[in-house]
C-alpha positions in Angstrom: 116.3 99.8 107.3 118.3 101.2 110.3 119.2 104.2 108.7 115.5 104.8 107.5 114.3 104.5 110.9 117.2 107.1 112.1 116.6 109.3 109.7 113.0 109.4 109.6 113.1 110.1 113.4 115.4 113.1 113.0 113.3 114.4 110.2 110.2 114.4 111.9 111.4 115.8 115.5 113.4 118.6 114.4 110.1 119.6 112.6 108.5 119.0 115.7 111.3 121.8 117.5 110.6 124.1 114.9 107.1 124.9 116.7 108.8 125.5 119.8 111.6 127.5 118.3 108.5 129.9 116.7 106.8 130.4 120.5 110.0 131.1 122.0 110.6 133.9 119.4 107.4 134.8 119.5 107.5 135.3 123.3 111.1 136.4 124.1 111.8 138.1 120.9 108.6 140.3 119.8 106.6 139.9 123.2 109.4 141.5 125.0 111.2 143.9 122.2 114.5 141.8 122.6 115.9 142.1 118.9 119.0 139.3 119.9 116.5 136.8 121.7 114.6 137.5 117.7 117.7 136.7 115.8 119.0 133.8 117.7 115.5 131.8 117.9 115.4 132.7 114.5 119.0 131.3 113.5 117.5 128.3 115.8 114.6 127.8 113.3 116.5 128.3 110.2 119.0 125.7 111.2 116.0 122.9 112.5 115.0 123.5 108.6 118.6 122.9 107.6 118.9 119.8 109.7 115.4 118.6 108.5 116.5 119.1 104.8 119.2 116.9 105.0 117.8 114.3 107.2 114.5 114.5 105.2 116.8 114.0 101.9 118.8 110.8 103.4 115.6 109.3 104.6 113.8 109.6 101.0 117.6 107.9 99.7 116.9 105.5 102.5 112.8 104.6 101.9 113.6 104.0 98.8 116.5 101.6 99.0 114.7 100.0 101.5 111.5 99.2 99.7 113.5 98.1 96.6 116.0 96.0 98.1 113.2 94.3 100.0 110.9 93.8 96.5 114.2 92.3 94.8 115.2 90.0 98.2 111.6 88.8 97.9 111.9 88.7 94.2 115.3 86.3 94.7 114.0 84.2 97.4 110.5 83.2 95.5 112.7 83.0 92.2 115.0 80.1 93.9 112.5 78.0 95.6 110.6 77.9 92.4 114.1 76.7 90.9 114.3 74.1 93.8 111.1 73.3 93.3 111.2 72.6 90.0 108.9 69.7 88.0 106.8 69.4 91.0 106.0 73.6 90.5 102.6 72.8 88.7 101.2 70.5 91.8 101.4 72.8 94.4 101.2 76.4 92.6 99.1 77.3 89.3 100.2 80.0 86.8 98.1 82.8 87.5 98.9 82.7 91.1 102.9 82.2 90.8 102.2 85.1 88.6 100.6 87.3 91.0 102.9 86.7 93.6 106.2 87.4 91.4 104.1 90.7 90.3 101.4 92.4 93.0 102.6 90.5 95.9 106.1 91.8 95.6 105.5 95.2 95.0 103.1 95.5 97.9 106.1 93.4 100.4 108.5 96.4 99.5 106.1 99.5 99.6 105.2 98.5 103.2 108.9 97.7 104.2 109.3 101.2 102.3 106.7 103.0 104.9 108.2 101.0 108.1 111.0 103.5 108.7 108.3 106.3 107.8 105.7 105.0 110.4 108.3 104.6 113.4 109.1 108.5 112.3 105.9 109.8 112.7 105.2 107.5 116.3 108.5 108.9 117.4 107.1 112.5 116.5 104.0 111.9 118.2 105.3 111.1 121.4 107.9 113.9 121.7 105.3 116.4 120.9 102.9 115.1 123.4 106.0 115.5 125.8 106.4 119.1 125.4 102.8 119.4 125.6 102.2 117.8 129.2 105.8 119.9 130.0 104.1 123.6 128.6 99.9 122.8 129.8 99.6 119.8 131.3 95.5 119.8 130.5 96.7 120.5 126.6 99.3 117.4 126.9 96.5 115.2 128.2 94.1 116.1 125.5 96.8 115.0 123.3 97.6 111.9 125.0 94.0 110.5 124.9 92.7 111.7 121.8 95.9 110.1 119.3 95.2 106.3 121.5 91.4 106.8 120.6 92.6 107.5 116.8 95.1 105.1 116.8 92.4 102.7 118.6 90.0 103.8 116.0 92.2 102.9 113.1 93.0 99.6 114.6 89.1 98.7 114.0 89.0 99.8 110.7 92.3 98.0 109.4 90.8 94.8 110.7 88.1 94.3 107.7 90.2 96.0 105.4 93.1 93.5 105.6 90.0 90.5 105.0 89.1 92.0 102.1 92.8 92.5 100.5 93.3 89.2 101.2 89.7 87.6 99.5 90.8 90.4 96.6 94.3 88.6 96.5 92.6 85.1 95.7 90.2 86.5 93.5 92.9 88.1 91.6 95.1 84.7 91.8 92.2 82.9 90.4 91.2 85.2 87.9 95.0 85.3 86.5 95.3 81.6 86.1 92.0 81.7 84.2 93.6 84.1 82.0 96.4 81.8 81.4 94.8 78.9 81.0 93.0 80.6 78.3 95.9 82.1 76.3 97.7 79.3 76.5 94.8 76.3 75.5 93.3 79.0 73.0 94.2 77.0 69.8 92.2 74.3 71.2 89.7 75.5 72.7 88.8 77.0 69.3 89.3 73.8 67.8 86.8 71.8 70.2 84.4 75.2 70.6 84.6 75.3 73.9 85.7 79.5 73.8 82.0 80.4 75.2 82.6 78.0 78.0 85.5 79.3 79.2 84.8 83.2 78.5 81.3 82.8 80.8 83.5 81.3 83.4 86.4 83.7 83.1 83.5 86.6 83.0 82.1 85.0 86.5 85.7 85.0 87.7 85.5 88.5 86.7 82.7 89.3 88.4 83.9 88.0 91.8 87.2 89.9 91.1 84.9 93.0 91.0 82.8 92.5 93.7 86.0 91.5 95.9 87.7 95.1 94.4 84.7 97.0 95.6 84.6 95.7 99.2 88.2 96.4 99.6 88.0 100.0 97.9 84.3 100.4 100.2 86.9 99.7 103.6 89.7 101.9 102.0 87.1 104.8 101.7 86.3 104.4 105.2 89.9 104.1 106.5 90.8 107.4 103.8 87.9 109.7 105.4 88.9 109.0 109.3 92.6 109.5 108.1 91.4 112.7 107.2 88.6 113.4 109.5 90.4 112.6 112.8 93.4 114.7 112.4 91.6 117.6 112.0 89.2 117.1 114.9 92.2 116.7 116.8 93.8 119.9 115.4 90.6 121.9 116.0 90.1 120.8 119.8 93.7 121.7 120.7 93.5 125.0 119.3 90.1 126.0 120.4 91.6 124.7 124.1 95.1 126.4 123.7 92.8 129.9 123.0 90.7 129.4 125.5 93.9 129.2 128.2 95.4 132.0 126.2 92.2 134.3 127.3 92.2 132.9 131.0 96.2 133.9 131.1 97.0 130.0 131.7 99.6 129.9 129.1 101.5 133.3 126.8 100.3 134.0 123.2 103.6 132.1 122.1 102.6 129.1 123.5 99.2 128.9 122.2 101.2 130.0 118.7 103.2 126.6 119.4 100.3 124.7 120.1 98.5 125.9 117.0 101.8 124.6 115.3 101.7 121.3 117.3 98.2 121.1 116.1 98.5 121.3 112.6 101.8 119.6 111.9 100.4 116.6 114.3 98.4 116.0 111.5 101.4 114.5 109.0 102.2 112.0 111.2 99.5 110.4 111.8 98.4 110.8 108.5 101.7 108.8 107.8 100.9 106.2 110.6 97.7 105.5 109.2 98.8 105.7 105.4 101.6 103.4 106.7 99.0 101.4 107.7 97.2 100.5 105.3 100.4 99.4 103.2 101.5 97.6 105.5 98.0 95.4 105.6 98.7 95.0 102.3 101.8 93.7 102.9 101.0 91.5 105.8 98.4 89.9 103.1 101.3 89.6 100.5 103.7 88.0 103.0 101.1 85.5 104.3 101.1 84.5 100.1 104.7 84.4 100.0 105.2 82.6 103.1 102.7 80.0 102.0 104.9 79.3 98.6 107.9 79.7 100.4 107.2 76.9 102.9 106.2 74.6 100.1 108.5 71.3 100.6 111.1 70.9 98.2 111.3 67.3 96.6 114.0 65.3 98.4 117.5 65.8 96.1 119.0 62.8 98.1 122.4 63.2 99.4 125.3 62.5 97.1 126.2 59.2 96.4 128.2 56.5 93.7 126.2 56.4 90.8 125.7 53.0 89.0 129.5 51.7 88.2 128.9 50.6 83.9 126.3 53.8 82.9 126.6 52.1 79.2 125.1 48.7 81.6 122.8 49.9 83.2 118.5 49.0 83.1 116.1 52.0 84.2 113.1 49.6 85.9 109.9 51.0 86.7 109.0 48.0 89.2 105.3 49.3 89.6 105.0 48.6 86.1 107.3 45.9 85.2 108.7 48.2 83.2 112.4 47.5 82.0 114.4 49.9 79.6 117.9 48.2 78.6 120.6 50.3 77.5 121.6 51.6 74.1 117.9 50.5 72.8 115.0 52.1 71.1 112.2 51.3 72.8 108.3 52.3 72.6 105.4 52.4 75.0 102.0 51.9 73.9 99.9 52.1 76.6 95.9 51.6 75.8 94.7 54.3 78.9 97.0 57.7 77.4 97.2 59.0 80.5 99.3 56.1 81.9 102.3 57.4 78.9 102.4 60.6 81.3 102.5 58.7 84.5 105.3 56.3 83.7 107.8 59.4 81.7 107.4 61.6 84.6 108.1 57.9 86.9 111.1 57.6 85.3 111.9 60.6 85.1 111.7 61.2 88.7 109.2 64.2 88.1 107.3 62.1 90.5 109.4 60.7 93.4 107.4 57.1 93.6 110.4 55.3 94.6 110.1 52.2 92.7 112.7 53.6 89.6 115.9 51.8 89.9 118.7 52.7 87.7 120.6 50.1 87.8 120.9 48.6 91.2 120.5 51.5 92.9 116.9 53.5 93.9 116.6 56.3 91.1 115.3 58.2 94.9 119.0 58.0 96.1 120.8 59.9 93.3 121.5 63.7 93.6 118.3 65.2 91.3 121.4 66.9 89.3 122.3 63.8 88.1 119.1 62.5 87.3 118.4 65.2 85.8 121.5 65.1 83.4 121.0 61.1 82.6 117.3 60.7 82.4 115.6 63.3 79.9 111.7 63.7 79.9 110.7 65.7 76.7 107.0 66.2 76.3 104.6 68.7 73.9 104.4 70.9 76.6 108.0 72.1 76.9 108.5 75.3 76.3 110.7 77.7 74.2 111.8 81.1 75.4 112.6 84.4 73.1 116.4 83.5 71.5 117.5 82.5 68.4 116.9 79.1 67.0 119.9 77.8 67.5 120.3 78.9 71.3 117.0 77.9 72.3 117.5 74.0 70.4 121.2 73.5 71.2 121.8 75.9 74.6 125.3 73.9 75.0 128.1 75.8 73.7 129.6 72.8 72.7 127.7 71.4 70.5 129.1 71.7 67.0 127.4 72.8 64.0 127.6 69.3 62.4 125.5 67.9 65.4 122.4 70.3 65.6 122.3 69.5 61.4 122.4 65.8 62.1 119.3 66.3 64.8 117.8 68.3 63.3 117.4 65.5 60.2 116.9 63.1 62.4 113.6 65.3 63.7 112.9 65.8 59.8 113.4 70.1 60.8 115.7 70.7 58.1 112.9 72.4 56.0 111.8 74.5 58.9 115.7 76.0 59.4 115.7 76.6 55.8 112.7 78.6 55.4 113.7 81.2 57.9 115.4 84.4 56.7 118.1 84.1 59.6 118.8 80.0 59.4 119.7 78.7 62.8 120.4 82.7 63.8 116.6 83.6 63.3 115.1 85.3 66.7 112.3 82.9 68.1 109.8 84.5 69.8 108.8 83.1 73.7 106.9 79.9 73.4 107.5 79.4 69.5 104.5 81.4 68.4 105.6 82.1 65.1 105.8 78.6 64.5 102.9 76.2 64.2 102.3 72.7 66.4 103.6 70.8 63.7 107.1 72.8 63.8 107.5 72.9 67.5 107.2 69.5 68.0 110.2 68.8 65.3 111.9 71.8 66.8 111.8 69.9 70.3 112.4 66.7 68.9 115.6 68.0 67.9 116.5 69.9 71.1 116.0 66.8 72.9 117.9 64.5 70.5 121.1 66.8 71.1 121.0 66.2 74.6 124.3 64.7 74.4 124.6 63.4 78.5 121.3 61.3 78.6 121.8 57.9 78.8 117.7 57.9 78.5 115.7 59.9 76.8 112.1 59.9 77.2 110.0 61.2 74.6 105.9 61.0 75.1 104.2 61.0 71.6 106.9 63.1 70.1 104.9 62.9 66.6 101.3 63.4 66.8 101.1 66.6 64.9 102.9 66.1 62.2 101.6 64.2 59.2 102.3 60.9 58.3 105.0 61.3 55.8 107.3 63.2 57.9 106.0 60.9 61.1 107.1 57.6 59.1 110.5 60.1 57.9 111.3 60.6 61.9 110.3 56.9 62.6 113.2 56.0 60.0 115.6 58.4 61.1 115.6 57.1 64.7 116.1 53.8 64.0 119.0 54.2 61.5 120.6 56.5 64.5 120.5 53.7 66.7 121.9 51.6 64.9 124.5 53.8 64.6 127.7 52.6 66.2 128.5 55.7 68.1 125.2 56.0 69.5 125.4 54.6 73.1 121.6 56.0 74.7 118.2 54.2 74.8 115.2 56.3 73.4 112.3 55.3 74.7 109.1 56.9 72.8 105.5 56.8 74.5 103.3 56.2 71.5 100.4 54.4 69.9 101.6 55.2 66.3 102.1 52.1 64.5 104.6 54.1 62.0 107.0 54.3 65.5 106.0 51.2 66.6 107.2 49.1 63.8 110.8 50.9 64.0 111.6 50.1 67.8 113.9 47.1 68.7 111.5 46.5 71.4 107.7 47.6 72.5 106.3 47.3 75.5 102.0 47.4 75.7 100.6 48.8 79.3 97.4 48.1 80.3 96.2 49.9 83.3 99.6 51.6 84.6 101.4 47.5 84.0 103.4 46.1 81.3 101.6 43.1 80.1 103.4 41.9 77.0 107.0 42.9 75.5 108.1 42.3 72.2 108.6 43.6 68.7 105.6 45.0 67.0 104.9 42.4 64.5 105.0 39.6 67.3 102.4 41.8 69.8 100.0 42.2 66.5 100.4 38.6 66.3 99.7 37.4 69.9 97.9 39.8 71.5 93.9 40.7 70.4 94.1 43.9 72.9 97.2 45.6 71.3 96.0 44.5 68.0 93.0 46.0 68.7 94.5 49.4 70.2 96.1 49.6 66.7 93.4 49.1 64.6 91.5 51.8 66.8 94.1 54.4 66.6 94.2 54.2 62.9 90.5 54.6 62.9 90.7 58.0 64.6 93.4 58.8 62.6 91.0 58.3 59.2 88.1 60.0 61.1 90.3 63.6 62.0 
């Protein structure tokens, strides 16, 4: 940034010598007949161009590094408080805006960091030819000195609703993006409930806005253009008309006024460049303010490092809000009769949301470093996501895992079929978000991902099987409950479901009515004792036999 300034200031006053250079030769080379005043003012002038050349070459080296390493710093800074942020990303910023930011908002924060060192160039120009001015004809030095303010001033007034407008654009454009997204990525059912005309007449009025917003700014970028151009000129035109006017009264030589018609036209590159600058740097100012605003989102608490519970293979994860209580090495199911309370309690364990009732063991879940929640408790839902990679990286990321465990998981997640029918096995590129694969598929496929999670204690799986069929949902049903009763297997599995092909295969069930656990117990007894859950049962298989 220093070294743009620097060399954006040389650059621009040894241009605005050059000017001089010309009237001195002018005067005391041709005016006068003296052929070594000619030669040396002209040596003068030929090395001002040399000196601008090179400092005109550094500062384009410098402008650019400056712009770029500002987009990337921005880049890295957005990219790690997203990281920090982490599950709690979707509560305070939706997709289309992150997406904006990490795209237009970036761009614009390094092209007006690129035109800084420009801007402070051409003001640094501007006030050392308005000093030679005043020191040559003081009358064409003041004409100078209040016409630039009242362009300058003029400018000012113009930016004002031009930087409104970028910014209602920027929402607009936020909005708009997240409808897109939302879209894309809820297309499959949105086709399957018809809702698609719905959602295109909204995205269309979104649209609309979007245009409308687009216009405005363009309308007050017109403006701001044309008195860029406009004013300049004007400027140009009354210095030169003035400078020949002196020249006729004798007031100042015909070199002079040949300086002053120099000073004239080249002051019109930098204020061009301070009002170009300008403008980008509105833009910027409306891209930092976004920035800033995500930036200054508060990061969950990660709780200081502490002891974690002393016996992990001991150790109960308690939801006391909910009387929930999941014992070690079990397989356990939630049915809870409102689905939205399945959600609510995973991401409460979890610690996706901070409620501060978890314990895990006889410590707050709230006190633990996040890390090592994060590495004990695992939350797998439907909506996890797959990037581009091979199979076999994106369902077993851990270079240690040996081949012999992905095959195991992937039987347990009844996925075996789905490895053999690609052409590449396990090595098979996936494309991002699995869209070569259908529902059924990527919910196997994360099944088994999460099953080879080898350092949960507790893994936390919300209805891990409701779009597969029921053969292969009472073949996964089987699978995890013969892996638990596996002697080597150490971790509870806790599934959030209402299917009674699950529910029948835990060691344990708990029913939740209303975000509380009102009855524990195996399937079989629950059916037996309680009319609601029976109920709930007998209602899911309904819907089952209506889809």
């Amino acid at each position: 940034m220093v070294w743009a300034i620097v060399t954006s200031g040389i650059w621009n006053t040894s241009q605005v010598f050059i000017p001089v250079a010309i009237g001195w030769a002018v005067d005391r080379g041709i005016t006068q007949g003296d052929r070594g005043q000619l030669v040396l003012w002209s040596l003068v002038i030929l090395a001002l161009g040399l000196v601008r050349a090179v400092a005109g070459t550094v500062f384009y080296r410098q402008q650019l590094l400056t712009g770029t390493a500002s987009g990337a710093m921005t880049m890295h800074l957005v990219t790690r408080h997203i990281t920090k942020l982490g599950a709690s990303l979707p509560r305070v910023a939706d997709a289309g805006n992150l997406t904006a930011t990490c795209t237009s908002d970036v761009t614009a924060i390094g092209s007006g960091m690129r035109h800084v060192g420009r801007v402070l160039g051409s003001v640094i120009a501007v006030i050392v030819i308005t000093v030679i001015m005043l020191m040559i004809s003081l009358p064409l030095g003041l004409v100078v000195l209040v016409t630039v303010p009242a362009v300058v001033g003029l400018s000012g007034l113009l930016l004002r609703p031009l930087h409104r407008y970028q910014d209602e654009y920027r929402t607009q454009q936020g909005r708009l993006a997240g409808r897109a997204v939302d879209i894309a990525s809820g297309l499959r059912v949105l086709r399957g409930i018809g809702g698609e005309r719905r959602f295109a007449r909204a995205f269309h009025a979104d649209s609309a806005s979007l245009r409308v917003a687009d216009v405005q700014v363009a309308r007050a970028e017109a403006n701001f253009t044309a008195t860029d151009v406009l004013m300049p000129g004007v400027i140009s035109v009354i210095v030169t008309y003035t400078a020949a006017r002196f020249v006729l009264s004798e007031q100042v030589t015909i070199g002079q006024m040949v300086a002053f018609y120099a000073f004239a036209v080249f002051l019109t590159l930098p204020l061009h460049d301070i009002m170009e600058g300008a403008n980008q740097l509105t833009r910027a100012l409306v891209a930092a303010g976004r920035v800033t605003k995500l930036l200054n989102t508060p990061v969950p608490d990660r709780a200081s490092r502490g002891a974690a519970p002393a016996d992990r293979d001991e150790a109960h994860l308690v939801d006391r809000a909910s009387g929930l209580d999941v014992p070690p090495s079990t397989l356990m199911a939630v049915a809870c009769a409102q689905s939205a309370d399945a959600e609510m309690l995973a991401r409460r364990l979890a610690r996706f949301e901070d409620s501060g009732e978890v314990m895990l063991g006889d410590r707050p879940l709230s006190s633990l470093p996040i890390s090592d929640v994060r590495a004990r408790i695992l939350l797998a839902r439907n909506n996890d996501r797959f990037f581009a990679g091979t199979v076999r990286r994106e369902i077993a990321p851990s270079e240690t895992t040996g081949p012999d465990e992905v095959a195991d998981a992937l039987r347990v997640a009844h996925a075996t079929d789905i490895i053999d029918a690609l052409p590449d096995g396990l090595d098979t590129p996936m494309t991002g978000r699995g869209r070569t694969f259908s529902g059924g598929q990527l919910q196997r496929l994360r099944l088994a991902r999460a099953l080879l999670a080898k350092e949960a204690d507790f893994t936390l799986l919300v209805e891990p099987t409701n779009a597969v069929d029921a053969y292969t949902e009472h073949s996964i049903a089987a699978n995890l409950a013969e892996r638990h009763r596996s002697a080597s297997h150490r971790a509870s599995t806790v599934v959030f479901t209402v299917s009674p092909l699950l529910l029948q295969r835990a060691q344990r069930v708990a029913y939740v009515v209303d975000g509380r656990v009102v009855a524990t117990g195996a399937h079989d007894e629950l059916l037996t004792g309680h009319p609601e859950y029976r109920q709930l049962m007998t209602r899911d298989d309904a819907s089952v036999v209506g889809q």
